[in-house]
C-alpha positions in Angstrom: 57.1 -8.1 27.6 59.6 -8.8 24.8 60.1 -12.1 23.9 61.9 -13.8 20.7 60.3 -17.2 21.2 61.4 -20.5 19.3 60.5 -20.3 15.4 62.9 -23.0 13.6 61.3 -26.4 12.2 63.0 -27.6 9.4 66.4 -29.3 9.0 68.1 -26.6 7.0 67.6 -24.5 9.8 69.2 -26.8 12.3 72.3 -26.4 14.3 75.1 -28.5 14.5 74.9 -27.8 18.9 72.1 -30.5 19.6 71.6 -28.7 22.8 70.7 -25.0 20.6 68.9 -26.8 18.0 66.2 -28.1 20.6 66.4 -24.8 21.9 65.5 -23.2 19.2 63.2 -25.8 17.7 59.6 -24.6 17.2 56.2 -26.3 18.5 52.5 -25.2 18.1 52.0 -25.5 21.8 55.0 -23.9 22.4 54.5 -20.1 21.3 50.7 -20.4 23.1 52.1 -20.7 26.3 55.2 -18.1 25.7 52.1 -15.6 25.2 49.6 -17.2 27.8 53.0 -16.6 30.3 53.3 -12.7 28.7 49.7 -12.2 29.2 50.0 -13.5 32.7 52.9 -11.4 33.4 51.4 -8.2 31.8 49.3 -5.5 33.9 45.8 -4.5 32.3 47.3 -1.9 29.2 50.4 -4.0 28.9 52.1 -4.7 26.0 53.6 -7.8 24.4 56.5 -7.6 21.5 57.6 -10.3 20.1 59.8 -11.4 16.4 58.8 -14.5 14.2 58.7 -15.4 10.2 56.5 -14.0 8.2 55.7 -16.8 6.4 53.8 -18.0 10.2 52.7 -14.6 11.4 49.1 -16.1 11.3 50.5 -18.0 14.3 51.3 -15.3 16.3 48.4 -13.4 15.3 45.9 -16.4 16.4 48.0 -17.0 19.8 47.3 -13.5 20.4 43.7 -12.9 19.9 42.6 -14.6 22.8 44.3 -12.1 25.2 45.8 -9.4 23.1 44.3 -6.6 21.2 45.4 -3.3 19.1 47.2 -5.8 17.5 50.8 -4.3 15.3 52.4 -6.4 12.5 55.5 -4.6 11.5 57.4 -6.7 8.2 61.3 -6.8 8.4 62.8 -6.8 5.1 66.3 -7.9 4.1 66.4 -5.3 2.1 63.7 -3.1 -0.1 61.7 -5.0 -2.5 62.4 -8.4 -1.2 59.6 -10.5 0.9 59.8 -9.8 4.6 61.4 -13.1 6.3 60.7 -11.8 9.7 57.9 -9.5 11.4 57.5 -7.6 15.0 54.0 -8.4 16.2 52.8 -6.3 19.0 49.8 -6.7 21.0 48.4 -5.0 24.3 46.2 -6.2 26.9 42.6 -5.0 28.2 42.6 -2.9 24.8 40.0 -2.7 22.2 41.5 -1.0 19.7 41.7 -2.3 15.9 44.9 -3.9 14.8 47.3 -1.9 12.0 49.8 -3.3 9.9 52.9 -1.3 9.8 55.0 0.0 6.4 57.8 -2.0 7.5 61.6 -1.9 7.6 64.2 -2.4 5.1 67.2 -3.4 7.3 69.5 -3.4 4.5 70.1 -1.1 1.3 71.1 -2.3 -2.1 74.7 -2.4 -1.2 74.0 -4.9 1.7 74.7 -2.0 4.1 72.5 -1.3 7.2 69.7 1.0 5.9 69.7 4.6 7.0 66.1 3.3 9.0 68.0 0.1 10.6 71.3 2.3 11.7 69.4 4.8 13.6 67.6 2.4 15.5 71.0 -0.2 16.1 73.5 2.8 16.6 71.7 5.9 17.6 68.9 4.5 19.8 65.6 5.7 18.1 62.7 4.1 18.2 61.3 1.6 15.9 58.0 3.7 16.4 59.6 6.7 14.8 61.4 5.0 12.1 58.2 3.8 10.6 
């Protein structure tokens, strides 16, 4: 299950389309049942993928450990040596494996260009897992 669910809560990150700001307004309740519904979706083995800030990963992290193990955190940076703003958090079910947090992506390189990382996932296809 992928899922990209609701992370915005302040007013500078508001949109002027009332309709996509509630949209994409985050609540604490919220992201527990987008996972509880991915959990309930998921055969035994199943994983769940999902994006969020870094700044609240400990969210995801706790919303998952109910019903998720072999827990992945995978920082996005905007570009090398900058602090990741987002992160890919995976999980799978019916696993007890330890969790592992990933070296990250730089999606950008100095010039504000897509990294060489970031391009061969977007434009040639390859997996995130062998671009880390």
């Amino acid at each position: 299950v992928l899922i990209n669910p609701p992370f915005h809560d302040t007013a500078s990150d508001a949109s002027p389309d009332a309709i996509k700001d509630k949209a994409n307004r985050s609540r604490e309740d919220l992201l527990e049942r987008w996972v509880a519904l991915a959990h309930k979706s998921l055969v035994p083995r199943g994983r769940i993928t999902l994006i969020y800030r870094a700044d609240r990963f400990d969210r995801v992290i706790a919303a998952l450990m109910p019903r998720f193990q072999e827990t992945e955190v995978i920082p996005l940076w905007p570009k090398g040596g900058t602090a990741a703003k987002r992160v890919i958090v995976r999980g799978r079910r019916d696993v007890a494996s330890p969790g592992q947090i990933h070296p990250g992506l730089a999606l950008h390189d100095p010039a504000g260009d897509l990294s060489a990382a970031a391009r061969r996932i977007l434009e040639d296809g390859v997996p995130l897992a062998q671009t880390l």
